[in-house]
BALOBA-1460 file (C-alpha; in Angstrom, 3 decimals):
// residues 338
<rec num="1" residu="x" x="18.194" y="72.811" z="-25.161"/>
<rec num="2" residu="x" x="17.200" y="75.257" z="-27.582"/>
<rec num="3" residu="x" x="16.047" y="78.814" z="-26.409"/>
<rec num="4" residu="x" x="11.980" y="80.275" z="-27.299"/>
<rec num="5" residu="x" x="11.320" y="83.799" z="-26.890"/>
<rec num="6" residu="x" x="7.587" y="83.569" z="-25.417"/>
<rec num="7" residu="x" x="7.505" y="87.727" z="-25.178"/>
<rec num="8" residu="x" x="8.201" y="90.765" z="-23.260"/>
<rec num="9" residu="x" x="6.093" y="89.322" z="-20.493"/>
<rec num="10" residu="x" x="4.013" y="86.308" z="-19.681"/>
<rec num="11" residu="x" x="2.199" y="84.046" z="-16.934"/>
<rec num="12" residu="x" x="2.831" y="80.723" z="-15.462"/>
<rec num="13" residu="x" x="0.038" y="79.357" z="-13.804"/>
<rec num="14" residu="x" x="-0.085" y="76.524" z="-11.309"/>
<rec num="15" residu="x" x="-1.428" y="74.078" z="-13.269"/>
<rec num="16" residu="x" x="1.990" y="74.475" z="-15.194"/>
<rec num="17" residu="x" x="1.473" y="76.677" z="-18.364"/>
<rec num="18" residu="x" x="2.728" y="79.887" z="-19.482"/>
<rec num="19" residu="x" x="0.339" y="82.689" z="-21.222"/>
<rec num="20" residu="x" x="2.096" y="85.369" z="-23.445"/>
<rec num="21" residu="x" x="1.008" y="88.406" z="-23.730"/>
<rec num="22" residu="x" x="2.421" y="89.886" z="-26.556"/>
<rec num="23" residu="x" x="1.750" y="86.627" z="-28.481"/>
<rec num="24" residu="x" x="-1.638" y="85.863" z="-26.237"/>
<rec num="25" residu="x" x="-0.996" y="82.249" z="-26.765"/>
<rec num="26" residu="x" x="-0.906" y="79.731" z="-23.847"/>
<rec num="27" residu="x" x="2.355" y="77.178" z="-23.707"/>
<rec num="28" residu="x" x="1.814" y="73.755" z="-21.995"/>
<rec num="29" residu="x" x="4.649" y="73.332" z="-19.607"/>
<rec num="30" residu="x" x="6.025" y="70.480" z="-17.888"/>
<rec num="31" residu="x" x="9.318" y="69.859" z="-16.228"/>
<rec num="32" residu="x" x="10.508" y="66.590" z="-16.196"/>
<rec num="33" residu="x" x="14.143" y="65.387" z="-14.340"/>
<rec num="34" residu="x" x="14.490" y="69.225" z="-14.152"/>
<rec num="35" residu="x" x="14.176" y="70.397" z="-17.537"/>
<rec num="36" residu="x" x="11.255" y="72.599" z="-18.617"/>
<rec num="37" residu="x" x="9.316" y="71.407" z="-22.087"/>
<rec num="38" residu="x" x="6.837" y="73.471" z="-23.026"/>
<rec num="39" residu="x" x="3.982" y="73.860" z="-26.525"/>
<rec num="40" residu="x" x="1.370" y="75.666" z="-27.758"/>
<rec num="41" residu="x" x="-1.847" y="75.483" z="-26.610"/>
<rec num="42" residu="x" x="-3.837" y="77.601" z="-28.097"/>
<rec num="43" residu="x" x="-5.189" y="81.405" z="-27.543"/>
<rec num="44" residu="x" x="-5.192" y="82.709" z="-23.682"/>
<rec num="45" residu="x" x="-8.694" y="84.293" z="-23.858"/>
<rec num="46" residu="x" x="-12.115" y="82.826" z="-24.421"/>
<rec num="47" residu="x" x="-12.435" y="79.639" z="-22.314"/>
<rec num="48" residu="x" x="-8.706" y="79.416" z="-21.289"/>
<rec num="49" residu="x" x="-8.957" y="82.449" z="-19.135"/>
<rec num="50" residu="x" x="-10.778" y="80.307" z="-16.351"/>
<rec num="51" residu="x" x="-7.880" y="78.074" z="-15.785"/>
<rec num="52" residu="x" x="-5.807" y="80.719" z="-15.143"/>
<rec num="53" residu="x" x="-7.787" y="82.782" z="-12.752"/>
<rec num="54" residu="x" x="-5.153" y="81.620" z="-10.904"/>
<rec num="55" residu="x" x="-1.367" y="83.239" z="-11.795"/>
<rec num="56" residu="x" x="1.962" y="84.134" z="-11.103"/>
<rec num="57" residu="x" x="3.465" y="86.540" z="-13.483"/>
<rec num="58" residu="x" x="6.764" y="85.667" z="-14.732"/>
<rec num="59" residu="x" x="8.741" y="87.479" z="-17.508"/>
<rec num="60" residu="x" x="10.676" y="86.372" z="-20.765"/>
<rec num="61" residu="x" x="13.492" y="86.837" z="-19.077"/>
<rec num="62" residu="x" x="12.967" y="84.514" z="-15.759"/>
<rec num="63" residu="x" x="11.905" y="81.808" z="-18.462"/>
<rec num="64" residu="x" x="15.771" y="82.692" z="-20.476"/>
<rec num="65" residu="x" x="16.654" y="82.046" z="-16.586"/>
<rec num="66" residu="x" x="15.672" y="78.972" z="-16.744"/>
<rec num="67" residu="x" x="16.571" y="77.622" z="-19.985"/>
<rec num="68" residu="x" x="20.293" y="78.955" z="-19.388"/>
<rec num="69" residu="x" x="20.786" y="77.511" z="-16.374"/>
<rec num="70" residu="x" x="19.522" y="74.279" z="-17.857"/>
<rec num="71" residu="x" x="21.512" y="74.517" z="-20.722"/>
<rec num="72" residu="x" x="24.996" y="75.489" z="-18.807"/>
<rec num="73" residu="x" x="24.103" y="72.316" z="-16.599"/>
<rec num="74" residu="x" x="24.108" y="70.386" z="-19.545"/>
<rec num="75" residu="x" x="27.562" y="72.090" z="-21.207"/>
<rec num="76" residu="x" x="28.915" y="71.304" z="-17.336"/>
<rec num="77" residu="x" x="28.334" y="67.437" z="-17.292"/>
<rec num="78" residu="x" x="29.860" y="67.379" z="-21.399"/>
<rec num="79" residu="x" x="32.835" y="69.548" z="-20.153"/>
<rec num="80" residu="x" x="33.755" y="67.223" z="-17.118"/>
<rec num="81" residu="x" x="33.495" y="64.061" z="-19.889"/>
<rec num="82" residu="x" x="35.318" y="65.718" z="-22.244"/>
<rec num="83" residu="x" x="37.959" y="66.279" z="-19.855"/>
<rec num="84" residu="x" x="38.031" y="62.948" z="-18.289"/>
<rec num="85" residu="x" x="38.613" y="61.298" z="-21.839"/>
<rec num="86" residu="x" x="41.266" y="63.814" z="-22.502"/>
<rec num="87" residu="x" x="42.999" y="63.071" z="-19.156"/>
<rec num="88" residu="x" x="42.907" y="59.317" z="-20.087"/>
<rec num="89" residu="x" x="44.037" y="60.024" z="-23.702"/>
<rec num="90" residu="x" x="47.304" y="62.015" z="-22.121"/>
<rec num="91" residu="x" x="47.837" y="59.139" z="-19.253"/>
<rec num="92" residu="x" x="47.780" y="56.234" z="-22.025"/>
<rec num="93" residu="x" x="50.128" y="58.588" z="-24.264"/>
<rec num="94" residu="x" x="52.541" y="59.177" z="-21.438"/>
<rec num="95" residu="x" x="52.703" y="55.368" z="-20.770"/>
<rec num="96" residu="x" x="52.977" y="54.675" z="-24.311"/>
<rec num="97" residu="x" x="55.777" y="57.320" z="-24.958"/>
<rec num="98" residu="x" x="57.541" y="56.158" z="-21.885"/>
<rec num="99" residu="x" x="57.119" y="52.091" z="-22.699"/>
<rec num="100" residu="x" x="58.278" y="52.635" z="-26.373"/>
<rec num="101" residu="x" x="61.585" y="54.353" z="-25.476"/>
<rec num="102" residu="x" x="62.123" y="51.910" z="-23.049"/>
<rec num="103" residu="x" x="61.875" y="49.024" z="-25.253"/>
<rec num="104" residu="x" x="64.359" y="50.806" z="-27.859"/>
<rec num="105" residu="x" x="66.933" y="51.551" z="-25.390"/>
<rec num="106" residu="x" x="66.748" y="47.882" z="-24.331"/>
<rec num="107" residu="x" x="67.583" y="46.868" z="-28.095"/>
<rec num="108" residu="x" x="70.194" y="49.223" z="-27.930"/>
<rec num="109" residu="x" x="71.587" y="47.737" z="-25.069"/>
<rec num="110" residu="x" x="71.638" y="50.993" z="-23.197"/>
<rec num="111" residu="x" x="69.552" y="49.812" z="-20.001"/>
<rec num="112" residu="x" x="69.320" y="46.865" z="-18.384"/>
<rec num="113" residu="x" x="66.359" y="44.703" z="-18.379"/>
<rec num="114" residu="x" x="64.316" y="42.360" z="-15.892"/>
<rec num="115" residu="x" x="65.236" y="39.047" z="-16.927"/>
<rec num="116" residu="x" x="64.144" y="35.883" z="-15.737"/>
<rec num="117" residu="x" x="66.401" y="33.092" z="-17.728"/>
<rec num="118" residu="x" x="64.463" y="29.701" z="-17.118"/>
<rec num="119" residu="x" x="61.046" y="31.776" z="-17.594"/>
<rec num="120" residu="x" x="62.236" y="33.007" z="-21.158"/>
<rec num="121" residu="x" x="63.446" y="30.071" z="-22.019"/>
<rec num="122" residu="x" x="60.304" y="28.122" z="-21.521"/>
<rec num="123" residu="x" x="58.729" y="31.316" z="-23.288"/>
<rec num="124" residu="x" x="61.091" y="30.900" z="-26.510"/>
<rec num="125" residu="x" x="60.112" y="26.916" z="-26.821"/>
<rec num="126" residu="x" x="56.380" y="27.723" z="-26.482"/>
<rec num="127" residu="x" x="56.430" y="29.973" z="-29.650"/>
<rec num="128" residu="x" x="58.278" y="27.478" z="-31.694"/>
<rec num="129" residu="x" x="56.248" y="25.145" z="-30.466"/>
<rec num="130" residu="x" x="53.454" y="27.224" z="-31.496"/>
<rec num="131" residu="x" x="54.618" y="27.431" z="-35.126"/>
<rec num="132" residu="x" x="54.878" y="24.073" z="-35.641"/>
<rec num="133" residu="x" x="51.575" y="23.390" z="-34.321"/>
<rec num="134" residu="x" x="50.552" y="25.729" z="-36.752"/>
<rec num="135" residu="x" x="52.075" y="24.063" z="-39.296"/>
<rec num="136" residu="x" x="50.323" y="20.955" z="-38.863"/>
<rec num="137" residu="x" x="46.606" y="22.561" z="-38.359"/>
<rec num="138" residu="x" x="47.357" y="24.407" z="-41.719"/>
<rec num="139" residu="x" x="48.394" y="20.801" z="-43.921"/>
<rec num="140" residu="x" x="45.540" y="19.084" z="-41.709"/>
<rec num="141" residu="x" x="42.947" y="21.734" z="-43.280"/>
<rec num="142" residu="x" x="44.446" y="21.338" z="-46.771"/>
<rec num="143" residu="x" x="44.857" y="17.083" z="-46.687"/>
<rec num="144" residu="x" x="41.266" y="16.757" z="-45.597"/>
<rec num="145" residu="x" x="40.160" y="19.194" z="-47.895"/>
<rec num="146" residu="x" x="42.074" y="17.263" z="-50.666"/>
<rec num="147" residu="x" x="41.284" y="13.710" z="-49.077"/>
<rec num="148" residu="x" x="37.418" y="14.710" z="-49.377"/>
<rec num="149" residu="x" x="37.436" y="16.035" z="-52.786"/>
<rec num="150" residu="x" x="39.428" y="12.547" z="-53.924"/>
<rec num="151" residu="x" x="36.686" y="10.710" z="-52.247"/>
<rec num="152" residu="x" x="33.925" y="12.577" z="-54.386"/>
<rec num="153" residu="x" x="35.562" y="11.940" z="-57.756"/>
<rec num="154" residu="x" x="36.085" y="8.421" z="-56.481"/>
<rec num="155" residu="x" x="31.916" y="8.040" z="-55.796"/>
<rec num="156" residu="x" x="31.300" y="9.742" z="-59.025"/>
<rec num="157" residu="x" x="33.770" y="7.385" z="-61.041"/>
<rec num="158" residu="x" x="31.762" y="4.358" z="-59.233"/>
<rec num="159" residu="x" x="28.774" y="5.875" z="-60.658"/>
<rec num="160" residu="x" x="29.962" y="6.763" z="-63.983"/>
<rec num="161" residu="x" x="31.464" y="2.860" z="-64.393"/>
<rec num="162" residu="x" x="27.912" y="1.868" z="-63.098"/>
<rec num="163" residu="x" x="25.874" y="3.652" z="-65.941"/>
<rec num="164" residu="x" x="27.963" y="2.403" z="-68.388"/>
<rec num="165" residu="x" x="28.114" y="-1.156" z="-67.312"/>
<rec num="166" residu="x" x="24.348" y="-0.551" z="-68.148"/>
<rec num="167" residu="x" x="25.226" y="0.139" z="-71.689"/>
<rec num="168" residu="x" x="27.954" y="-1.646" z="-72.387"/>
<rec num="169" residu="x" x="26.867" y="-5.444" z="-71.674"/>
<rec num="170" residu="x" x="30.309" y="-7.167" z="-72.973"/>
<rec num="171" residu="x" x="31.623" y="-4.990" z="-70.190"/>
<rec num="172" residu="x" x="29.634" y="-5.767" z="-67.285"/>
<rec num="173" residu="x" x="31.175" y="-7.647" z="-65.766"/>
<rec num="174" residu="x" x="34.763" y="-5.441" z="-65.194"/>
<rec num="175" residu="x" x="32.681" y="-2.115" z="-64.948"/>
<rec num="176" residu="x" x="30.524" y="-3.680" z="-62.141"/>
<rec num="177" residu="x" x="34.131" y="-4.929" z="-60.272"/>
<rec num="178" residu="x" x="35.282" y="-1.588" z="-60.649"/>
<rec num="179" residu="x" x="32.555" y="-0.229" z="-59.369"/>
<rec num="180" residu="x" x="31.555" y="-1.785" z="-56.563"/>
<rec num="181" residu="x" x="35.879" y="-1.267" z="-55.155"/>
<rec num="182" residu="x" x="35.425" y="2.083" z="-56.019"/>
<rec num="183" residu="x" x="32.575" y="2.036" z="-53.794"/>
<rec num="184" residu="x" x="33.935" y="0.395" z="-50.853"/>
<rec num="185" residu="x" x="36.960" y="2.233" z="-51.282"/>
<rec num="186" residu="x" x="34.860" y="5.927" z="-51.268"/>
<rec num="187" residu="x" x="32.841" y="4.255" z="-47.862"/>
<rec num="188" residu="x" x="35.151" y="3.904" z="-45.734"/>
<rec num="189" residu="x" x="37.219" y="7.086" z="-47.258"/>
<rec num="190" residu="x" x="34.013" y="8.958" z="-45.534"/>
<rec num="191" residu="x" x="35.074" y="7.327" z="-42.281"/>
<rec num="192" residu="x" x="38.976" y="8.275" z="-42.583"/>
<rec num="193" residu="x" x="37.522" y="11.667" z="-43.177"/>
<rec num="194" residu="x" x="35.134" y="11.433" z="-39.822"/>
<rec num="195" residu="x" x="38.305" y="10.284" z="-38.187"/>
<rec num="196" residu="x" x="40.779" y="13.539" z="-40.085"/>
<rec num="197" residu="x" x="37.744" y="16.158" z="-39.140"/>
<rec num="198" residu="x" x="38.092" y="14.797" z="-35.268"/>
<rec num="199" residu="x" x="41.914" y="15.424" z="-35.379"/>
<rec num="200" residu="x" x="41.725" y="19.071" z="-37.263"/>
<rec num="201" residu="x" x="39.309" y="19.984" z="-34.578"/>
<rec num="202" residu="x" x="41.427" y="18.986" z="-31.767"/>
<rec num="203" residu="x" x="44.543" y="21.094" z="-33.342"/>
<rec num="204" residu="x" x="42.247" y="23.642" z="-33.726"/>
<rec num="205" residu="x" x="41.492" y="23.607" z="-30.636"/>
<rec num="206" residu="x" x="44.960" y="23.228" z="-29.445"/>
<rec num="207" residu="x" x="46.192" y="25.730" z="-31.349"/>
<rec num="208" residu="x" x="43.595" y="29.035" z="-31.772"/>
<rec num="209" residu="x" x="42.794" y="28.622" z="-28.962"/>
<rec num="210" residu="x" x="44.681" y="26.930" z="-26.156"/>
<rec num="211" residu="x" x="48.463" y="27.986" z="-27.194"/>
<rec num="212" residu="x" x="46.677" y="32.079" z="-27.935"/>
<rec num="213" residu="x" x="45.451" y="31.957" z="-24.623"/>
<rec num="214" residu="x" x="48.779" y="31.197" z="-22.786"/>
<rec num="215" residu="x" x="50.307" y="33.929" z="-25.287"/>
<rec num="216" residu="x" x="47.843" y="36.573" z="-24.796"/>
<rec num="217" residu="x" x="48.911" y="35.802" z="-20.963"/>
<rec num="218" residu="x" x="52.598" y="36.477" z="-22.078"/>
<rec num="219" residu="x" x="52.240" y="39.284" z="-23.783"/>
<rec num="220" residu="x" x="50.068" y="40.764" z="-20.338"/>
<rec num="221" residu="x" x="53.549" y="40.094" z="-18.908"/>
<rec num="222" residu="x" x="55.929" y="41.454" z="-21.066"/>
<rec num="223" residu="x" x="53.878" y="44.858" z="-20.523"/>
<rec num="224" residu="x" x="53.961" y="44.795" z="-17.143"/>
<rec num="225" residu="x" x="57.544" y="44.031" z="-17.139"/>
<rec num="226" residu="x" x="58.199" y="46.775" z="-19.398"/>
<rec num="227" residu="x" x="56.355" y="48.974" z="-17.100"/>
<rec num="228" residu="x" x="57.970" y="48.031" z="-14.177"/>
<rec num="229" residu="x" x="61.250" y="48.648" z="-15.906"/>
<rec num="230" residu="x" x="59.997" y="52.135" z="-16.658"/>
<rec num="231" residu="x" x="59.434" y="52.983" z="-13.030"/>
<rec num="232" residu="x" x="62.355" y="51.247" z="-11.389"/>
<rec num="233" residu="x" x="64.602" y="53.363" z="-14.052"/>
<rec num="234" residu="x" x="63.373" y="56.585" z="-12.881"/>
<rec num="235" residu="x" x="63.853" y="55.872" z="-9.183"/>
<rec num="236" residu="x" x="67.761" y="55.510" z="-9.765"/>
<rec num="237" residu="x" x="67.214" y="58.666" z="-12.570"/>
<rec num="238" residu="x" x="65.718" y="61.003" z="-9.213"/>
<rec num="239" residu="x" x="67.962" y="59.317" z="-6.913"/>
<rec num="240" residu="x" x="70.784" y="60.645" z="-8.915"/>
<rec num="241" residu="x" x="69.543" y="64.055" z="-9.618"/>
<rec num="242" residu="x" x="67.978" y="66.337" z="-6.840"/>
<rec num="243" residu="x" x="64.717" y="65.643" z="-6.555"/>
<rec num="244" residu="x" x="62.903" y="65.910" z="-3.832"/>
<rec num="245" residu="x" x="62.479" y="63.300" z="-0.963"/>
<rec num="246" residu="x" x="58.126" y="63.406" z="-2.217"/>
<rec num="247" residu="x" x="59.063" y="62.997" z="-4.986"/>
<rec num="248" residu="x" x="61.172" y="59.552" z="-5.161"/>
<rec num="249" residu="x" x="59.145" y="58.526" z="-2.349"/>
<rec num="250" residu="x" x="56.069" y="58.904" z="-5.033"/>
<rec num="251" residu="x" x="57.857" y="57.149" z="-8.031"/>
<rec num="252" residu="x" x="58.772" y="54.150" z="-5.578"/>
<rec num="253" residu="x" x="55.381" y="53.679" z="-4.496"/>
<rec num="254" residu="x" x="54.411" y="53.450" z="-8.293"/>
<rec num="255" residu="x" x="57.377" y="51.313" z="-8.503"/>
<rec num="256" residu="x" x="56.450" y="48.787" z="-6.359"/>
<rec num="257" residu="x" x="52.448" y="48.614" z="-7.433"/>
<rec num="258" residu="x" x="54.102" y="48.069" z="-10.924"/>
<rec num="259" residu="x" x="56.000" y="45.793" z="-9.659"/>
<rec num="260" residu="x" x="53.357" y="43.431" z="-8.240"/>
<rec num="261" residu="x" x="51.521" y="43.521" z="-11.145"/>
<rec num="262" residu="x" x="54.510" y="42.043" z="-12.434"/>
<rec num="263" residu="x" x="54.535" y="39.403" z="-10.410"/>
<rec num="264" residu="x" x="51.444" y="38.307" z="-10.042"/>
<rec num="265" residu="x" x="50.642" y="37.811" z="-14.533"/>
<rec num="266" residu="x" x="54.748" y="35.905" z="-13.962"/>
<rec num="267" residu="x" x="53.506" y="33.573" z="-11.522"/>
<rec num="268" residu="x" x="49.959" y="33.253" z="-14.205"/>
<rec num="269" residu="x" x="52.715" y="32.353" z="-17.180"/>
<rec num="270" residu="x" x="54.134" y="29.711" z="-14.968"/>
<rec num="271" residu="x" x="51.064" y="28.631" z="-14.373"/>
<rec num="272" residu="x" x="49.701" y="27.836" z="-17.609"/>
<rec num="273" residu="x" x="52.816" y="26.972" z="-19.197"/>
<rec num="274" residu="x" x="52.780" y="23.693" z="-16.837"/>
<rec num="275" residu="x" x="48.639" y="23.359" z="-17.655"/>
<rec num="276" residu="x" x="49.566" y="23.948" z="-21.237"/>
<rec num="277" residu="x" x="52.068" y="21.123" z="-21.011"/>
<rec num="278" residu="x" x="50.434" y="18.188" z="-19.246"/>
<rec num="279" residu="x" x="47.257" y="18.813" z="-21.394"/>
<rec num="280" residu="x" x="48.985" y="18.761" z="-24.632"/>
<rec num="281" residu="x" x="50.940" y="15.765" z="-24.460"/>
<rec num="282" residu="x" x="47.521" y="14.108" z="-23.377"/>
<rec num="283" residu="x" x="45.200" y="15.473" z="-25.785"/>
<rec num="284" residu="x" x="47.861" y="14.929" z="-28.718"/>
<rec num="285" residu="x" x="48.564" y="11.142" z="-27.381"/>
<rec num="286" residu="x" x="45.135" y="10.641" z="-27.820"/>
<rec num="287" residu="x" x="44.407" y="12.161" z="-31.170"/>
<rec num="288" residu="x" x="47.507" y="10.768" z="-32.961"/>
<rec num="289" residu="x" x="46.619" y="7.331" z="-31.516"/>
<rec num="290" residu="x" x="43.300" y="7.182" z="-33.467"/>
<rec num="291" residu="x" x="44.460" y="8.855" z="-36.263"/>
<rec num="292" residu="x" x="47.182" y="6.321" z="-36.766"/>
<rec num="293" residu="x" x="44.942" y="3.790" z="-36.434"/>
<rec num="294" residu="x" x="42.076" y="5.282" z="-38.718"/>
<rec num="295" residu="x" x="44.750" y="5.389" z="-41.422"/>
<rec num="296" residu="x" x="46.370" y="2.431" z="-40.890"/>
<rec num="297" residu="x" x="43.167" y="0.795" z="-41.488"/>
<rec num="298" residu="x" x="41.935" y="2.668" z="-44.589"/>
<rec num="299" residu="x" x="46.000" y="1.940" z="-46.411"/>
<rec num="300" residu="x" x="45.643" y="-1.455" z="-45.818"/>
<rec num="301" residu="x" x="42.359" y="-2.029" z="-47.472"/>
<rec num="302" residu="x" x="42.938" y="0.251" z="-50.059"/>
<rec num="303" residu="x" x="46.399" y="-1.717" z="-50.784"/>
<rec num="304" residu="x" x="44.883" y="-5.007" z="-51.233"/>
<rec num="305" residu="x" x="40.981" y="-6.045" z="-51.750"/>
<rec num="306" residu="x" x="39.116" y="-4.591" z="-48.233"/>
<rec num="307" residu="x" x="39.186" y="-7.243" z="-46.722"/>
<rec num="308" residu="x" x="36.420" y="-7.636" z="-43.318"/>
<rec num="309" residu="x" x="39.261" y="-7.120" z="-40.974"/>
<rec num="310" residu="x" x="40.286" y="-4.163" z="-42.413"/>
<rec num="311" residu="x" x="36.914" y="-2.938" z="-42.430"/>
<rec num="312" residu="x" x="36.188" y="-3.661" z="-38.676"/>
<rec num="313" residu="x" x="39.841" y="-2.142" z="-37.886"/>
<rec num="314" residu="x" x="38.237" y="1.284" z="-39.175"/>
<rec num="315" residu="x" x="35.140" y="0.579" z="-37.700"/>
<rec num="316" residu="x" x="36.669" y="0.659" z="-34.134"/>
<rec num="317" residu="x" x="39.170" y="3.368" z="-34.927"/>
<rec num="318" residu="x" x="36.158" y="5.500" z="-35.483"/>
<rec num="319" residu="x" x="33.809" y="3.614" z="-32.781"/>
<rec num="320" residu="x" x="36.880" y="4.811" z="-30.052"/>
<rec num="321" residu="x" x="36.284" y="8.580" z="-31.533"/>
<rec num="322" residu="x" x="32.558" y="8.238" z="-30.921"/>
<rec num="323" residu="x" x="33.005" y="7.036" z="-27.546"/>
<rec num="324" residu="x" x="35.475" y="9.686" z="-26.352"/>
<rec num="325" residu="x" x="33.168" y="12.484" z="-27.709"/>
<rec num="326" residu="x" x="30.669" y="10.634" z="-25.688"/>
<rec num="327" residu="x" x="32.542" y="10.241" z="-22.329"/>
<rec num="328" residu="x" x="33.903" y="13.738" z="-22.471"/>
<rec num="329" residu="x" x="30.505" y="15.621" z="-22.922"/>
<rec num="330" residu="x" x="29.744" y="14.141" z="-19.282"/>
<rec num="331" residu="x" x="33.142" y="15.304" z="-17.935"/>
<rec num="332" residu="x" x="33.775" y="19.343" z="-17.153"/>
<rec num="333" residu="x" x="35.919" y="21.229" z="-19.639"/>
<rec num="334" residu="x" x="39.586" y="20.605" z="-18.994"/>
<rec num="335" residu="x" x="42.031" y="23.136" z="-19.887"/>
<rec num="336" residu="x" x="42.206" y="22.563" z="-23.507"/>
<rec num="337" residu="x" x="38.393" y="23.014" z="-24.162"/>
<rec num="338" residu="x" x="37.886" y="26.113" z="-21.832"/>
């Protein structure tokens, strides 16, 4: 708080204000959570020396008092922040420093590592599992982006053949043909791409989502196994040198809370990997099944004149998507959705 000079001397009555009087002004005070704000008031004779009849006389320098002690309350509380983010800052560097050489002298083959085989395994299918899952969202976005840009020009070739069957009577006939299979063709291209925008949101889904989940849960663990591999190699480093009997009996309590955290995110990886599993062979069943059948219906017609079978075919491909959406907005989120 900034400091005012009020004088060589001045008076704080008990209705809170302080008179100067070299200045003969009177300041307005008011303390409030234990700091004192103060203001001019105006002159301290005439009809302000009634209210303060009543004074105690106070100098400049019990007012500095004040302020100061204020003040080095305030540089206190910043000090004891300041120095419990630069304690943090040297703990996370420590770790850091420590985790980093670590992991290089496991590349280097120069310690041994916690290793669970089956567990990394598992882990090492998942990401390539992941890429290819990737794969497909990214050629899912760019077909239906293509698909829906061929079904435009496909409406707007329909219309262009329409406007100039208008013209062009000796033509009518094969411009209105045209026409109207372009049209058909371009209708139920809008349901195939219903059907495709189902299927990218399910990857997307499945992918962004679901899979970065489970991997943001492996990568929890590979710290904390890192970690624990920090701690458990400075037990045998102190066990080998002479440190004291405090001392190793510290870095093996560390050790072992390390050491459950460990644990516990391996036994979350397990977890989800088997969740991860049975819900994406489900949810993939699913989706492929009326994709194949959305397409299989939209080829056929598109081979040959649509014929009304092939039409209803689509029809209940996409009537099977509606009704899924339907039935799972009255179920609770499973896995995949969460």
């Amino acid at each position: 708080m900034e400091l005012h000079h009020i004088g060589d001397s001045g008076y704080l009555n008990r209705g809170g204000a302080i008179h100067c009087a070299a200045e003969n002004m009177l300041y307005n005070c008011k303390i409030l959570q234990g700091k004192l704000f103060w203001k001019k008031g105006g002159e301290g004779r005439g009809s302000s020396q009634e209210s303060m009849k009543k004074k105690v006389e106070v100098s400049s320098w019990d007012v500095a008092i004040i302020f100061t002690s204020q003040k080095y309350s305030m540089q206190h509380t910043e000090f004891t922040q300041m120095a419990a983010k630069i304690d943090s800052l040297k703990r996370w560097t420590v770790s850091t420093y420590k985790t980093t050489k670590q992991s290089i002298c496991e590349n280097l083959g120069r310690v041994e590592r916690t290793v669970d085989k089956e567990l990394e395994e598992q882990i090492e299918q998942l990401k390539i599992l992941h890429k290819y899952y990737n794969q497909v969202l990214t050629m899912s976005k760019l077909f239906t982006s293509n698909f829906h840009q061929m079904n435009e020009a496909q409406k707007s070739l329909a219309e262009s053949l329409y406007q100039l069957s208008l013209k062009e009577m000796s033509l009518k006939a094969e411009c209105s043909s045209n026409c109207d299979s372009l049209r058909s063709v371009a209708h139920n291209g809008e349901l195939l791409e219903r059907a495709l925008s189902f299927f990218l949101s399910s990857i997307k889904t499945l992918s962004e989502k679901t899979f970065e989940d489970t991997m943001e849960t492996i990568h929890n663990y590979d710290q904390a196994r890192l970690e624990y591999d920090v701690h458990r190699n400075e037990i045998v480093a102190l066990q080998h040198s002479s440190a004291s009997p405090e001392a190793i009996a510290g870095a093996d309590f560390r050790c072992n809370q390390h050491r459950g955290k460990y644990e516990q995110l391996k036994a979350d990886v397990k977890v989800k990997l088997r969740l991860l599993e049975e819900n994406r062979w489900k949810v993939m069943r699913k989706q492929l099944l009326l994709l194949h059948n959305a397409l299989t219906a939209y080829s056929s017609g598109t081979i040959s004149p649509f014929t009304q079978s092939n039409a209803k075919a689509l029809h209940s491909a996409m009537e099977n998507l509606n009704l899924d959406e339907t039935a799972n907005e009255d179920l609770a989120f499973s896995f995949l959705e969460q």
